[in-house]
N, C-alpha and C positions, 0 to 999 in steps of 0.2 A: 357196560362192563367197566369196572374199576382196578388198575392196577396200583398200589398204594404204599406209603414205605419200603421202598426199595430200588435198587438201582435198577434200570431197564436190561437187560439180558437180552440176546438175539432173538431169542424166542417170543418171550411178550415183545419187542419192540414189534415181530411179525403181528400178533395179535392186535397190538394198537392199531397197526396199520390198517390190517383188513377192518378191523372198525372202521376207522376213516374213511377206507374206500365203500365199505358197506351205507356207513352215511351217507356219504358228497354224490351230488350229483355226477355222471359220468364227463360233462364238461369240467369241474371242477377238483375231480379226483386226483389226477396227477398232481396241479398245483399247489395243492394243500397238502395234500401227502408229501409233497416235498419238502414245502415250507415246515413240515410238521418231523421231517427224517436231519434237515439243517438245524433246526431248533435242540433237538434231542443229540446231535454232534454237539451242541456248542453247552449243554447242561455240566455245570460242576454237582454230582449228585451230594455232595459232601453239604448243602446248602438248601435253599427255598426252590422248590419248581412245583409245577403244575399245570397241566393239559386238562383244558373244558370244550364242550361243543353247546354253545348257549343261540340264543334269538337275540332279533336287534334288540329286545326292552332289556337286556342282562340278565334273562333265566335261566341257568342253567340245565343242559339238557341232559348231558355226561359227562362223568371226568374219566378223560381219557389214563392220564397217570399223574400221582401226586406225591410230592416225600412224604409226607404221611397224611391222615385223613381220620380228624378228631370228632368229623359232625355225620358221618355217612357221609350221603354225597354235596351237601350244602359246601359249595363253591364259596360261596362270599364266608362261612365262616373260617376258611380256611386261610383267606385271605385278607394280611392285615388292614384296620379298617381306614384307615390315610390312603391308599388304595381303591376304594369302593368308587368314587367318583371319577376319578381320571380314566378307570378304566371302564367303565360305564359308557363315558364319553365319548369312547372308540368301538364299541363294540356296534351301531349302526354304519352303517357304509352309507357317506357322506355322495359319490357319486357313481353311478357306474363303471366310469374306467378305473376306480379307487378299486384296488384289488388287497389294501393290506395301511396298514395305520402302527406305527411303533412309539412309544413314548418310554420313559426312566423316570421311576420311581424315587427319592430318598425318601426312605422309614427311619425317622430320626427314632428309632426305639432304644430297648436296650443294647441291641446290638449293632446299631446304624447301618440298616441293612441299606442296600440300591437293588432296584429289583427293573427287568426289564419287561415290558405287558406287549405286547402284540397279538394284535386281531386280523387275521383271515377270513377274505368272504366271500363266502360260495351261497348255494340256492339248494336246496331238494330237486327234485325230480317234481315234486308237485308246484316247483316255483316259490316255496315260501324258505323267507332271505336267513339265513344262520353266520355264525361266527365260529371260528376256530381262534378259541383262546389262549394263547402260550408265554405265560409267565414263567423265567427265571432268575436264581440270583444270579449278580454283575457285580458284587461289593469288591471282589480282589480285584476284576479290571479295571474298575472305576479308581481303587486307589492306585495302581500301576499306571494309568492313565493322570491320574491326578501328582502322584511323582515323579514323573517324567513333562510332565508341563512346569512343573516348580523346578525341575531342573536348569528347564531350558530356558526359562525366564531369569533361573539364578544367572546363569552364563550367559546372556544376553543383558542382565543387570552390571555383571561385571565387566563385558567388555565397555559398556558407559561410563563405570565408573577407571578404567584405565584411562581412557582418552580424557575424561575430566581432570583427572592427574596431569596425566603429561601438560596438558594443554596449563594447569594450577602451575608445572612445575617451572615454564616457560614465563610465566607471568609473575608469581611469586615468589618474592626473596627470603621471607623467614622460615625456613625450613621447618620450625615446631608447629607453626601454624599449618603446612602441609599436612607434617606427622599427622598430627591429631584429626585433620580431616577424612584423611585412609582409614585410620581406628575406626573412626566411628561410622564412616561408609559401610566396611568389611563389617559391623559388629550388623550393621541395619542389613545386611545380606542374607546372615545367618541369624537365626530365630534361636532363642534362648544361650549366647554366648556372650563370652565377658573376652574383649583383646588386651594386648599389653604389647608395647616396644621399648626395650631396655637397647638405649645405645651404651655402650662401653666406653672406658677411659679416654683412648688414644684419640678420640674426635676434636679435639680442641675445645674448643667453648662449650659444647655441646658434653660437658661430663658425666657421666654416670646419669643420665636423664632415662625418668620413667616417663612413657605416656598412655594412662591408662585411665583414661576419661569416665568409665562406670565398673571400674574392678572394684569390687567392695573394699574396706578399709583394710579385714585385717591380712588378704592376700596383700593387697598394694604394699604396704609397711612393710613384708617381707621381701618385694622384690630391690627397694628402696636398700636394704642391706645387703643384699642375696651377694653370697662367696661367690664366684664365678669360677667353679671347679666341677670338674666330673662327678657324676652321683645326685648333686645338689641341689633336685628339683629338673621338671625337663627343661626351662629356661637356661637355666646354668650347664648344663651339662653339651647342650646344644652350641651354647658358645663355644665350648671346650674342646668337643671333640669335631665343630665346623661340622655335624647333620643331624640332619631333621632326626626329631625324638620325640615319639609317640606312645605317651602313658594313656590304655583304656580308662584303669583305673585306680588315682592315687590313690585310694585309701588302702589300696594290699601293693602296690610297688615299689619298688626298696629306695628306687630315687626321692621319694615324697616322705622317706621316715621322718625329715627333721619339719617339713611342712604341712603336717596331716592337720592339725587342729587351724590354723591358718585358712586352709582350704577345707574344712567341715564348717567355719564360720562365717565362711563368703558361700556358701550352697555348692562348692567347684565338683564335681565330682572325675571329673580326665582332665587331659591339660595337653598340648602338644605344641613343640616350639622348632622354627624353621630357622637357621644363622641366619645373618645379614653378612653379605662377602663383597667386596670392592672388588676389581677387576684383576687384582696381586691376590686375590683369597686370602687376603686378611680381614678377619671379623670387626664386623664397626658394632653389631649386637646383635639381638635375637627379635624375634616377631613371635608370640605367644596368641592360642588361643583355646579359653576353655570353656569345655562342657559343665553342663548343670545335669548329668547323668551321664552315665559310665557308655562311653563310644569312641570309637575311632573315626577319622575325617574320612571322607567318600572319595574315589578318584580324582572326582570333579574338584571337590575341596584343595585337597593335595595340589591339585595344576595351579588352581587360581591362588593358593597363598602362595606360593613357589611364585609367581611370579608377579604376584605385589611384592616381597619381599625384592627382588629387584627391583620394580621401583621408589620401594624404601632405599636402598642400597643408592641409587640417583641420586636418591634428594638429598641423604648425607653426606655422599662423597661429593655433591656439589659443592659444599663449604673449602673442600680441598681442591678439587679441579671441577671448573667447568667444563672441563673435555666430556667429564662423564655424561652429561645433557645431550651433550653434540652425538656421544656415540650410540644413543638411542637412534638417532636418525638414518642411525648407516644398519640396527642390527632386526633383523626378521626376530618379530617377537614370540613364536613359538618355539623356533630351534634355537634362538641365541645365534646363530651364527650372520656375516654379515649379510645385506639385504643388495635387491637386485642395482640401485644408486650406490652403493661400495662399490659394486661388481664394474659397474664401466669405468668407476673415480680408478680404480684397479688398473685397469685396465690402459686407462690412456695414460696412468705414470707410465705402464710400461713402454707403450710405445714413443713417449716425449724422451725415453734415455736415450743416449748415444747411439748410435746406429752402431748392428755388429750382425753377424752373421747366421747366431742363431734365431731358430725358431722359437715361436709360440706356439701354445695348444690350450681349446678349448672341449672340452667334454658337458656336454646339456643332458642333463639326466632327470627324464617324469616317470614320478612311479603310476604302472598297469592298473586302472582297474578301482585307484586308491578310494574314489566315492562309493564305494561299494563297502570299504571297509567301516566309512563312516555311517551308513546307511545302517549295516549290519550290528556294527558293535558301539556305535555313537562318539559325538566328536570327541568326547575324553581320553579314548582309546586311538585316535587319530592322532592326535596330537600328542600322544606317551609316542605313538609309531613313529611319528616322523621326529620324532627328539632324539631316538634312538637309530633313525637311519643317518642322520646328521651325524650326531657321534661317531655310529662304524666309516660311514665317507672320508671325515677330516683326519680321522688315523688311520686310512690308508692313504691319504693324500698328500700326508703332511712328507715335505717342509710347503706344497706349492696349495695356493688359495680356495679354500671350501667359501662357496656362499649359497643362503637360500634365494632362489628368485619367486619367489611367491607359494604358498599353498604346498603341491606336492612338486615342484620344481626345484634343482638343484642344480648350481654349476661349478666344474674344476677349472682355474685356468695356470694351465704349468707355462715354467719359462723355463730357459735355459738349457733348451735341447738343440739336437745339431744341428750344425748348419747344414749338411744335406736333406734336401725332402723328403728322399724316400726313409733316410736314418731317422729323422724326427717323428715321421708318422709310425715308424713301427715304436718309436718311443711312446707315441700317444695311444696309439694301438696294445702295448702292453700294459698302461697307466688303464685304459677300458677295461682290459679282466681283468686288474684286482678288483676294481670299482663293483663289476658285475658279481664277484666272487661274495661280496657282500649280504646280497639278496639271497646265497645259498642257503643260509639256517636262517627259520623263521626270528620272529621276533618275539618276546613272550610281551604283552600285552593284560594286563588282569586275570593274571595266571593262566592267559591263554598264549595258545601257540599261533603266529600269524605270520602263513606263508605273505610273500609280496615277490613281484618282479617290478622290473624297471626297464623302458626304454632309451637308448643311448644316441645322442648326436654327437658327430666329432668333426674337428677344423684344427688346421697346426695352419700357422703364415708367418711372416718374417717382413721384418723391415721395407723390403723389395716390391714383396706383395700386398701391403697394407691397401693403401689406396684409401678411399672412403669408405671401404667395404664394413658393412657390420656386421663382426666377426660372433659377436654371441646367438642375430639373428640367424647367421650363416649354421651355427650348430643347433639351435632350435629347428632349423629348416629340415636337415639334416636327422636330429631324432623325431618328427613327424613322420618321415616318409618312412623308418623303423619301424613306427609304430605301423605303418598299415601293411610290414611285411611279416603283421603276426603279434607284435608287442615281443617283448622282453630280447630284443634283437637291438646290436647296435648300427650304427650306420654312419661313412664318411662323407662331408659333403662335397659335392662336385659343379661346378660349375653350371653345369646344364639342370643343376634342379633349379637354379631362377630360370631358364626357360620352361621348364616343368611348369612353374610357375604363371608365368607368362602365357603359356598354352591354356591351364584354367583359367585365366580369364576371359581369353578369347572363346571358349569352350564356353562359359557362362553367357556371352553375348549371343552367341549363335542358337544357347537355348534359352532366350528371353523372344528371339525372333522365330524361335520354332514352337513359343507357346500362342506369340500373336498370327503367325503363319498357319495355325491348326496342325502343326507337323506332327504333332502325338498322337500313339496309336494303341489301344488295348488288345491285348489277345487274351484267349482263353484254355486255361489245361483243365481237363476233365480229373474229379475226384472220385472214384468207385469204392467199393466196400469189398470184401473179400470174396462175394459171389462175380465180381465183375460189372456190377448196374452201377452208372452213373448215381451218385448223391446231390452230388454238387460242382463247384468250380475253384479257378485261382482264378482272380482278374491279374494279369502282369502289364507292363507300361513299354512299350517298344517306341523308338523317336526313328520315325521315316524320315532322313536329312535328304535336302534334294540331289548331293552332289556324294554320298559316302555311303544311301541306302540304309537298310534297316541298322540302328545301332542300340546294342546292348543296354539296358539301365545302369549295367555294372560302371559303364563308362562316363555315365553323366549322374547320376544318384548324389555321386556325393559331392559334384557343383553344387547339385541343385538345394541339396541340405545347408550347405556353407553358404549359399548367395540369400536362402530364404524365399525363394522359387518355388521350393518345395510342400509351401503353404498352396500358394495356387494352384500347383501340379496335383497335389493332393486330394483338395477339395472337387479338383475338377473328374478325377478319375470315380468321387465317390457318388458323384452326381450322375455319371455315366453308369455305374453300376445300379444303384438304384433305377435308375432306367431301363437296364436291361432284367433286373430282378419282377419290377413290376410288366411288362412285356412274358416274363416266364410264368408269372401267377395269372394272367388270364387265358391259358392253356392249358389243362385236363393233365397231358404230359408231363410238362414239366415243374407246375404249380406248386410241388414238392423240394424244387432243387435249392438249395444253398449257394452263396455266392462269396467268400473269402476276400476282402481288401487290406491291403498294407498299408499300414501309417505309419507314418515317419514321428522320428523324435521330436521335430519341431513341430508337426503339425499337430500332436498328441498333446503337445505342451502349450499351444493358444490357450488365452482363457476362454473364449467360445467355441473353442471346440465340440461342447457340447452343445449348444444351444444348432449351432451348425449345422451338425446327425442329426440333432430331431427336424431340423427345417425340411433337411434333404428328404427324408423319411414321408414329412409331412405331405411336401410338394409330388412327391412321383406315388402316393397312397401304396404303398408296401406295406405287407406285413414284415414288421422289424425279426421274426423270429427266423428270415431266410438270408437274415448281412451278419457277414461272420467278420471281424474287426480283427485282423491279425497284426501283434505287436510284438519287436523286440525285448529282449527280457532288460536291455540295456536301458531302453523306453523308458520301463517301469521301473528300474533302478534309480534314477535320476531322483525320483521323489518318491517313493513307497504309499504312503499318507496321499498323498494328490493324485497318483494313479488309482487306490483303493475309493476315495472320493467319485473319481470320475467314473470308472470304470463300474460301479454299484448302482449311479444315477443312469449310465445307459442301459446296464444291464436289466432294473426296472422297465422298461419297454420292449424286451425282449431282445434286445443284443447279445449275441453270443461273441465270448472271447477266447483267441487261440493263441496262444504262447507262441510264437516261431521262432525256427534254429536252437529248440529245444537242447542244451548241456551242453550249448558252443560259448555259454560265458558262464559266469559266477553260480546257477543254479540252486541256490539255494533256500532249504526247508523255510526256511527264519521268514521270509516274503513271502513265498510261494504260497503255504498257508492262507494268507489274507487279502489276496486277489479270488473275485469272481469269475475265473475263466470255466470254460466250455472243455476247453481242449488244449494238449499238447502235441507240438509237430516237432519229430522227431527228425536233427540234421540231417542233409544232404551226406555232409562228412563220415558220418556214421555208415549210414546205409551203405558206401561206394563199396565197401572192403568187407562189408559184414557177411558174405560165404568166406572169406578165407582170412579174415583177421578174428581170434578168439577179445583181445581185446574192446575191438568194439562191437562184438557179441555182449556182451558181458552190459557195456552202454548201455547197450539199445534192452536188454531185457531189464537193467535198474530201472529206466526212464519207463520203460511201460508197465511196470511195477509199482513203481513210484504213482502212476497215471490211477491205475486201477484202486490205489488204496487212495487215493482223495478222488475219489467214484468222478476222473475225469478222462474224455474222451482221448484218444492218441491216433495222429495220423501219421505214416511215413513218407517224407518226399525221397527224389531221386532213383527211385523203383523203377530197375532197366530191366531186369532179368526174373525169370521165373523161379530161379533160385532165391532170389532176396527175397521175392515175396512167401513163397513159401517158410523160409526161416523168420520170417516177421509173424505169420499167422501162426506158426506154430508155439511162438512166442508170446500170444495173444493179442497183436495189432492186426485187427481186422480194415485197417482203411489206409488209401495208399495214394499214391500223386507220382508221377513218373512216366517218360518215355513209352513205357512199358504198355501203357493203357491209352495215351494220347499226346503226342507235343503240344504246345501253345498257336492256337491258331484261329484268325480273326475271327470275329463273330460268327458273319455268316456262315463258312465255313465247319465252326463249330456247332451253329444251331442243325447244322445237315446231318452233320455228323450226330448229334443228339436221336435227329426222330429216327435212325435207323437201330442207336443203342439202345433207344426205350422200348421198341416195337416189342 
């Protein structure tokens, strides 16, 4: 059967299929049919594809479906012939446990195609070996992949080249020689542009200098006179009206009338110029750079000359003040504003003045969530964000001190408020919501809209109270314990959170002796299906203390995250599962059941982690397709790329992956997509209220909505009542975790409990 020029339709894709299945052996059937329904998701039909069922020598036996099909069924001539060999090469299955071989093509043809070839291998029913061949085009990802790595290497080339600056501007005195090294760094950055730095009169010695190290002659000659008026060219005009001015294309924009022929004889074809501003925003000159075809600069671009031009702006206004050197060192160089070494230099003027009665206030502010933004929309859009949360802060803060302390860390510190405490703190307390009021309208972002919250610490103290205490840690302290009552919450610090403090460490100790004391204990909550029959499990982690009895994970979790205990506690709980997995498969009963473990972020984040699961795996001889690896979505937010890496290599052995606390954080399309998971678990939070809140009706039927159209599985936890579970199934979650069905309870107890469920 040949389906041929044309996109797949529901109908033939059914067709293909039952081919498939009418081939493959019935061991073989699902996995290739799947491999063959993922394949045919991921086909741009707009391009090259093709589906064959050939033998290990590369005969083709069928083609299953083709964009078009110029020879009958002759596979190879379909396929261009740089091609023939590599995929030849893979179409024998190298070993038995080798289920599948992928390789990337470039077809340097006319069209520079990338083509991706993957072989499938199953058997007949008669035992004799075939392949499922599935060729498609990759050319758009492969360059979307290829500029986004040129990216990130640009931005990783540029931050080098700052620190080589700074570090040039510390060591070297002649500023021209500087100039000219930034030129030509930034020019070796960007691939086919010509720079230019025209500093302006007022410099002193430095007059009217061009530095344009490869500008062709007859631009250069023109900047060498250039009026320094409005209109006049983007250079000129940039100076004029102090911003950035961005010509696509001189040869039709009115500022380039008097310079068209100038720039048709140097090849120029756009041009864009950024001021050069000293610290009084008076212009010392402009920083130029032009294209050799009609463009505008990238986000990316835009950040990084914006702020080389600061530190062009250094190295000129060093000749006038050396102050300007020095106050690189005090200012966070994303927002410009000053850095967390101002912050305390800040700080202890204040308290070295005269002693008097009022207070001080500190306000610690981390934006909710902010890696997620960078994850999602990348650092360019990070860094416009916190430039623009910087700005709304200091003009609601102003006249008292904005600085950045790092990353997405921000702090306020006011002085000059009452001398009573309870008067000062509602001072600090009202200085908080403006601050928060900020976060109310999004941010626009590359013409997008981007919500953000921020959590808050706060501290007012005075003369009296100083002591040694450190008062920014005291607000850090303070917006931490916010953050865990929710995020986007403020909070005052009190004295008793260093005992809080205090307490987790002794909490930490007593669970370092209750990992070598064996105090830890697994238990088990039963997972059913919408008929009631056990599927599978949750393993959970209960710490039997000898003196305070069974205690919550809720309570120690996140020592043991923070101490890095959690590596150990981890590994140990998976090795126990595997245990109790292989124990389940040599029983008729249970040999079916699934077993759910949690991984933490840091245990997720080893580099052995992998290597680790397969050891486990190997040693207690499990079938891998019965450990279901449940990870937070926060998990996999951390690194997107690094979880899709890892999470691909286990999943190759049969690991199954479940999303847990499904649409209690960022949930979004943009990731989600390109993770291999199994499955989504659907919040605790959701479920509690879902008879009688329509709101998180509405959740829970997006989420398994959402589930069903990326053909993935959805469990409910928290199912107490026979109401929820019915409005779940009618909603189409047919699997559930909950009270309802069974608490959490030790093994044995649970295996008892099993042979009467199965009976």
């Amino acid at each position: 059967m040949v389906l041929a020029g044309q996109v797949l339709s529901a109908s033939r894709s059914s067709e293909a299929s039952a081919r498939l299945n009418a081939s493959f052996g019935l061991g073989a059937s699902f996995g290739v049919s799947h491999a063959f329904d993922q394949w045919r998701s991921l086909v741009d039909y707009s391009g090259f594809y093709i589906a064959a069922e050939t033998d290990s020598l590369g005969n083709c036996r069928s083609v299953m479906v083709c964009h078009t099909l110029e020879s009958g069924c002759d596979l190879w001539a379909c396929l261009p012939l740089i091609t023939h060999d590599p995929i030849k090469s893979i179409l024998a299955q190298p070993a038995p446990e080798i289920t599948q071989r992928t390789i990337q093509i470039a077809c340097h043809d006319s069209q520079n195609r990338w083509l991706e070839c993957s072989a499938h291998y199953f058997s007949l029913e008669t035992g004799e070996p075939r392949s499922l061949l599935l060729v498609r085009e990759i050319t758009n990802e492969q360059q979307s992949a290829l500029a986004f790595q040129q990216e990130k290497l640009r931005a990783i080339a540029y931050e080098r080249f700052q620190f080589s600056i700074l570090e040039l501007i510390l060591k070297e005195q002649d500023a021209v020689r500087i100039l000219e090294k930034m030129v030509r760094d930034i020019e070796a950055m960007h691939a086919d542009v010509y720079c230019a730095l025209v500093l302006t009169k007022n410099l002193g010695k430095l007059v009217q200098t061009v530095i344009a190290p490869s500008l062709p002659q007859a631009l250069l000659q023109t900047l060498r006179q250039l009026q320094l008026e409005a209109g006049n060219g983007s250079l000129a005009t940039a100076i004029a009206i102090k911003q950035r001015v961005i010509v696509e294309n001189v040869m039709t924009h009115p500022y380039w009338g008097n310079h068209r022929e100038a720039a048709l004889a140097s090849g120029v074809q756009a041009g864009w110029s950024e001021p050069i501003l000293n610290a009084d925003g008076e212009v010392l000159g402009a920083f130029a750079i032009y294209y050799r075809q009609p463009q505008t600069p990238s986000a990316l671009e835009q950040s990084m000359i914006e702020q080389a031009t600061k530190l062009m702006s250094l190295v000129v206004d060093r000749h006038l003040s050396q102050e300007s050197i020095q106050s690189l060192a005090y200012l966070e160089p994303v927002t410009g504003l000053p850095n967390r070494k101002r912050a305390y230099e800040v700080l202890q003027q204040l308290r070295a003045q005269p002693a008097t009665d009022a207070h001080w206030g500190v306000v610690y502010i981390d934006l909710d969530h902010f890696k997620w933004i960078n994850e999602a929309h990348g650092h360019a859009a990070g860094n416009s964000l916190l430039q623009q949360v910087a700005e709304r802060l200091q003009k609601v803060a102003e006249p008292h001190f904005t600085a950045c302390m790092g990353g997405d860390e921000f702090l306020v510190l006011l002085s000059g408020l009452a001398a009573s405490a309870d008067k000062a703190l509602q001072q600090l307390l009202s200085m908080q919501r403006k601050l928060q009021k900020v976060f109310e309208r999004p941010f626009k972002v590359s013409g997008q809209k981007l919500p953000i919250t921020a959590s808050m610490g706060l501290c007012s103290f005075n003369d009296i109270s100083t002591g040694d205490t450190d008062y920014v840690k005291a607000a850090d302290i303070a917006m931490h314990k916010a953050k865990q009552g929710g995020r986007n919450h403020a909070c005052v610090y009190q004295p008793g959170m260093q005992t809080e403090i205090a307490t987790q460490v002794m909490l930490e100790t007593e669970l370092r002796e209750a990992i070598a004391q064996q105090q830890l204990r697994l238990h088990y909550q039963v997972q059913v299906d919408h008929t009631g029959r056990p599927f599978g499990a949750e393993v959970l982690l209960r710490w039997l203390h000898p003196q305070r009895g069974l205690i919550s994970p809720l309570q120690f979790i996140a020592v043991a995250e923070t101490s890095g205990l959690i590596i150990e506690i981890g590994m140990w709980v998976l090795d126990q599962a595997c245990a109790q997995v292989a124990l389940w498969q040599r029983s008729l009963n249970t040999r079916e059941l699934s077993l759910s473990v949690n991984i933490s972020a840091r245990q997720f984040c080893q580099a052995n982690f992998v290597a680790m699961v397969k050891a486990c795996i190997q040693r207690h001889q499990i079938n891998p397709n019965a450990l279901r690896l449940e990870l937070t979505e926060s998990v996999l937010l951390e690194n997107v790329d690094d979880a899709v890496r890892i999470m691909a290599e286990l999943s190759q052995l049969g690991i199954q992956f479940s999303l847990d606390d499904f649409g209690t954080g960022y949930s979004s399309l943009q990731y989600l997509k390109k993770l291999p998971l199994y499955q989504l678990k659907i919040d605790r939070s959701f479920v509690n209220d879902i008879v009688t809140d329509s709101h998180d009706r509405t959740i829970v039927r997006t989420i398994i909505a959402m589930a069903q159209s990326m053909y993935l599985s959805v469990i409910a936890e928290g199912v107490e009542t026979q109401e929820q579970m019915e409005l779940l199934l009618n909603n189409g979650c047919r699997r559930y975790q909950g009270f309802l069905f069974g608490r959490p309870m030790p093994i044995e107890q649970f295996n008892d409990w099993l042979q009467e469920a199965l009976i």
